[in-house]
C-alpha positions in Angstrom: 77.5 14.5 -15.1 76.6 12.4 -11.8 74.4 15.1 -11.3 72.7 15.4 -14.2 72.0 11.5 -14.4 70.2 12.1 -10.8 67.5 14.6 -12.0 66.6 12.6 -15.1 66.4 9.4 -12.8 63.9 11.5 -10.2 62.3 12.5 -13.1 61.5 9.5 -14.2 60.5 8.0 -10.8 58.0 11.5 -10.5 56.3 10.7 -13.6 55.5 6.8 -12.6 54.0 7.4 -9.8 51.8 10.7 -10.8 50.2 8.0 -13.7 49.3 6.1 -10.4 47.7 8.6 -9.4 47.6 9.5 -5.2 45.3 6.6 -4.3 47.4 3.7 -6.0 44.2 3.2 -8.5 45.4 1.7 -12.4 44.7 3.4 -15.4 41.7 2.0 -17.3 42.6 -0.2 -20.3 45.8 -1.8 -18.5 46.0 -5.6 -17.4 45.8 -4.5 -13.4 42.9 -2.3 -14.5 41.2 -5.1 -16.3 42.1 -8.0 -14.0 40.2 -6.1 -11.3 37.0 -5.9 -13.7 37.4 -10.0 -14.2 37.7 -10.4 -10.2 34.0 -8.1 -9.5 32.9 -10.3 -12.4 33.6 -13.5 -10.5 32.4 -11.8 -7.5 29.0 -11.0 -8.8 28.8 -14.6 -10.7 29.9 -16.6 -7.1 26.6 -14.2 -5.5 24.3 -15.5 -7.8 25.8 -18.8 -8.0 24.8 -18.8 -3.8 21.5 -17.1 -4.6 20.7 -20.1 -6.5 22.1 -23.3 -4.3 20.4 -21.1 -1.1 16.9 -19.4 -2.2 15.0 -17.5 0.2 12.6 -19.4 2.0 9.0 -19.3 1.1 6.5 -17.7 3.2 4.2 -21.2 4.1 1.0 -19.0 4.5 0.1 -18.8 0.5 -2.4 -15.7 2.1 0.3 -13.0 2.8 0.6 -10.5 0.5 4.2 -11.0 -1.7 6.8 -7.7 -2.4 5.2 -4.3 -2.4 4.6 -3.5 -5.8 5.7 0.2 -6.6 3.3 2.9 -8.7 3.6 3.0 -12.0 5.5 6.4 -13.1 2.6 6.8 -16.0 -0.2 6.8 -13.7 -3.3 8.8 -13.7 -4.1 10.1 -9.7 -7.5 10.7 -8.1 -7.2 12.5 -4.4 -9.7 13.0 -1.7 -8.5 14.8 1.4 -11.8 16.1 2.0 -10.2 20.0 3.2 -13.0 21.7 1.3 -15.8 19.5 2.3 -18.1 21.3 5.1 -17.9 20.3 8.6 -21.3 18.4 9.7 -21.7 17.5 5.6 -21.7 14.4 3.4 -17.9 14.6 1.8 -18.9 15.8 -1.9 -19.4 12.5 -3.9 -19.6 10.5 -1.6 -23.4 8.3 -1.0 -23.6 6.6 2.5 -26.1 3.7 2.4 -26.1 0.2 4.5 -26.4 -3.2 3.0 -26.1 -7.0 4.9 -28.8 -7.2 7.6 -30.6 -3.4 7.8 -32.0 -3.9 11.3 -31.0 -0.7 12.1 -30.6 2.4 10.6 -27.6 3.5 9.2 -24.5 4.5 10.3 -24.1 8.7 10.4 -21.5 9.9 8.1 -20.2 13.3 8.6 -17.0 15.7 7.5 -15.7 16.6 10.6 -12.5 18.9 12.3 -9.6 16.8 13.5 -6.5 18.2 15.0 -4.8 14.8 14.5 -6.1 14.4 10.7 -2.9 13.3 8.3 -3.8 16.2 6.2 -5.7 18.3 8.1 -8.5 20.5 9.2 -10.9 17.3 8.0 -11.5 13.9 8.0 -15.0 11.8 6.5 -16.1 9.7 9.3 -18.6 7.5 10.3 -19.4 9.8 13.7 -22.5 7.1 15.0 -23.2 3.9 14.7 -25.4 1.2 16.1 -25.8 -1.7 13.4 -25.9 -4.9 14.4 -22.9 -7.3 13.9 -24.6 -8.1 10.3 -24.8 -4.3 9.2 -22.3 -3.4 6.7 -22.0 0.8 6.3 -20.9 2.2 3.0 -19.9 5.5 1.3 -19.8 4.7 -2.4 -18.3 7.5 -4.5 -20.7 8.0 -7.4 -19.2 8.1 -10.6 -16.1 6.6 -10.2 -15.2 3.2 -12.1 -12.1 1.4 -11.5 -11.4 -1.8 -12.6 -7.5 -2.2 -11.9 -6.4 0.2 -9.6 -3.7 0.7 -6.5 -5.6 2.5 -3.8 -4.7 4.2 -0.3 -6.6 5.6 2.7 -5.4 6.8 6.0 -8.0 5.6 8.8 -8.3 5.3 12.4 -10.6 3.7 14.7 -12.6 6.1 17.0 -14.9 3.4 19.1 -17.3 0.8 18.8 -18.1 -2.3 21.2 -19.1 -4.9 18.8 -16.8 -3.7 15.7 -14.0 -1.1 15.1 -12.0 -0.5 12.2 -13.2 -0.7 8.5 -11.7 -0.4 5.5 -12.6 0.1 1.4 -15.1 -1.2 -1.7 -13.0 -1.8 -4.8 -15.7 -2.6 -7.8 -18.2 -1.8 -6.8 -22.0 -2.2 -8.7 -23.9 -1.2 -5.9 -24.4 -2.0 -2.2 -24.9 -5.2 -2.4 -22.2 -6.2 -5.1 -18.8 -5.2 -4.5 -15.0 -6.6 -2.7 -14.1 -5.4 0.8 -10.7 -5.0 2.7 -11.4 -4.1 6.5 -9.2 -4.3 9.5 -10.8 -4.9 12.7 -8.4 -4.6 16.0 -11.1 -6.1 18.3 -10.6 -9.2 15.8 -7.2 -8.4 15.3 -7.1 -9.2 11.8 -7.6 -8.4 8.1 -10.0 -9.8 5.7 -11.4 -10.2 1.8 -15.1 -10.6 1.5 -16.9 -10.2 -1.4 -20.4 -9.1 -0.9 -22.3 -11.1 -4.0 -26.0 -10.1 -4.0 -26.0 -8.9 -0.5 -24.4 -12.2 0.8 -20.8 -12.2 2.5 -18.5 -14.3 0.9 -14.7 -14.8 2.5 -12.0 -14.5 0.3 -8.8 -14.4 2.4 -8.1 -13.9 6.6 -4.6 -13.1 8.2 -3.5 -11.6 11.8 -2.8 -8.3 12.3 -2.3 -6.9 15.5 -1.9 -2.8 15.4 -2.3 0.5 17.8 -6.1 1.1 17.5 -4.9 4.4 18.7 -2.9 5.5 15.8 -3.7 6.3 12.1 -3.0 3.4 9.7 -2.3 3.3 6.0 -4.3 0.5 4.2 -3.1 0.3 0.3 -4.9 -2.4 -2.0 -3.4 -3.0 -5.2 -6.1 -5.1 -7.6 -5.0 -6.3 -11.3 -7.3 -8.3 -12.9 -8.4 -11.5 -10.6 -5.2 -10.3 -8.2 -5.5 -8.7 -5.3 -2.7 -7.3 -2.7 -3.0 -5.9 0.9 -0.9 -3.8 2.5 -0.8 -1.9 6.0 1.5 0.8 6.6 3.6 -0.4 3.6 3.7 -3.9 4.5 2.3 -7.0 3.1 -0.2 -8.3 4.5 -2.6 -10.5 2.4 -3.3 -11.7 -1.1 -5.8 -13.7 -3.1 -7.7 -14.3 -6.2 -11.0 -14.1 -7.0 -13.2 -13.6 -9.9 -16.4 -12.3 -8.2 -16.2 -9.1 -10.1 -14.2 -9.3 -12.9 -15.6 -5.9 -14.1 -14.9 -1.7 -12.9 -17.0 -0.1 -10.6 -17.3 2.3 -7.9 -14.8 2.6 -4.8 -16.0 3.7 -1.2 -15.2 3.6 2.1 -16.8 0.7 4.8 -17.5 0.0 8.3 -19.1 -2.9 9.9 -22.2 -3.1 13.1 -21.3 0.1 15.8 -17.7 0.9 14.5 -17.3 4.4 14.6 -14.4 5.2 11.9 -12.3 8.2 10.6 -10.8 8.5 7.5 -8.3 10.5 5.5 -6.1 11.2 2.1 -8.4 8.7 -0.3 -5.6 8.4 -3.6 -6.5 6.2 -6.7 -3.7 6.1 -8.9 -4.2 3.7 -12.2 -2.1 3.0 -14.9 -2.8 5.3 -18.0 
């Protein structure tokens, strides 16, 4: 009889803790189950209750850029790697042209072979230059139109004494009508300009200080009068201007003698 009370009693203690389960955890729907619901509850609310009392600090320069905006999933994308272009030819589309002082001639586009290309065999590059500090090089694309857009290009400086670097035209109606984003290292900074009827106008400056070396990622991201700046995927300046409120064509840009390469042109808008 002893006996027999001793199995049903290990029984019992067997079952108990198999509905604890082998890590301890308590079955969903019971009070210990639900009190540990109410305590992540009161965890999360005490977080945002110190998010609130404790904001992050503001950036004081109102120029750099805020949180990288991410693509939109429904996007419609536009890429130029320029792999089938001919070495020694104008990258297909593509209409180099100068604008700002035209004391010289302009600057000598050309596809051309590059071990070192992000995608390679071939890069579109400004291969000579000898503007004056007042030249302004372009390569519009011809019939593109963009009004908002998020936009990408690979580039890296490959000399110049007055100038090096460059960067992209967003809207643009012609040469002498359009927004630029450039990066110069022997400024070491970044700048807005809008070009209005072949006369710079500055938008927005801020310091950047980069390997003139390496290849660099510049991303703008333009919404209506907005405009954001990026360099390998971090913020770097933002304004708003209502120059050209309108689409137009995109390009690439160079300023004076800066001899510039560039790779992996992506458009993606919003569809």
């Amino acid at each position: 009889m002893l006996a027999a009370v001793h199995r049903v009693a290990l029984a019992f203690s067997f079952a108990a803790s198999f509905a604890c389960g082998s890590g301890g955890k308590p079955e969903a729907g019971t009070a210990e189950h639900n009190a540990g619901k109410t305590g992540k509850a009161d965890a999360k609310a005490q977080v945002k209750g110190d998010a609130k009392s404790n904001p992050p600090r503001e950036v004081p320069d109102a120029h750099i850029a805020g949180p990288r905006a991410e693509p939109a999933l429904d996007a419609d994308v536009r890429t130029w790697h320029f792999d089938s272009d001919r070495p020694g030819g104008i990258a297909q589309g593509f209409r180099p042209m100068h604008t700002g002082e035209k004391a010289d001639a302009p600057a000598t586009w050309a596809v051309t072979a590059t071990r070192d290309a992000p995608s390679a065999p071939h890069v579109f590059a400004v291969t000579e230059a000898a503007g004056t500090n007042k030249t302004f090089n372009l390569a519009l694309l011809e019939g593109t139109s963009y009004q908002d857009l998020d936009l990408t290009v690979m580039l890296r400086p490959r000399g110049g004494t007055n100038n090096q670097g460059g960067g992209v035209v967003v809207r643009a109606k012609g040469p002498d009508d359009h927004y630029v984003m450039r990066w110069n290292p022997l400024e070491s900074n970044f700048r807005i300009y809008a070009l209005v009827g072949g006369a710079r106008v500055d938008i927005a400056s801020a310091p950047l200080e980069l390997d003139a070396r390496q290849w660099h990622q510049l991303r703008v991201i333009v919404g209506g009068a907005h405009m954001e700046c990026f360099v390998d995927d971090k913020p770097v300046v933002s304004a708003d201007d209502r120059s050209f409120p309108e689409a137009g064509m995109i390009g690439l840009w160079t300023k004076g003698d800066a001899v510039t390469a560039f790779d992996d042109l992506v458009v993606s808008t919003q569809r």
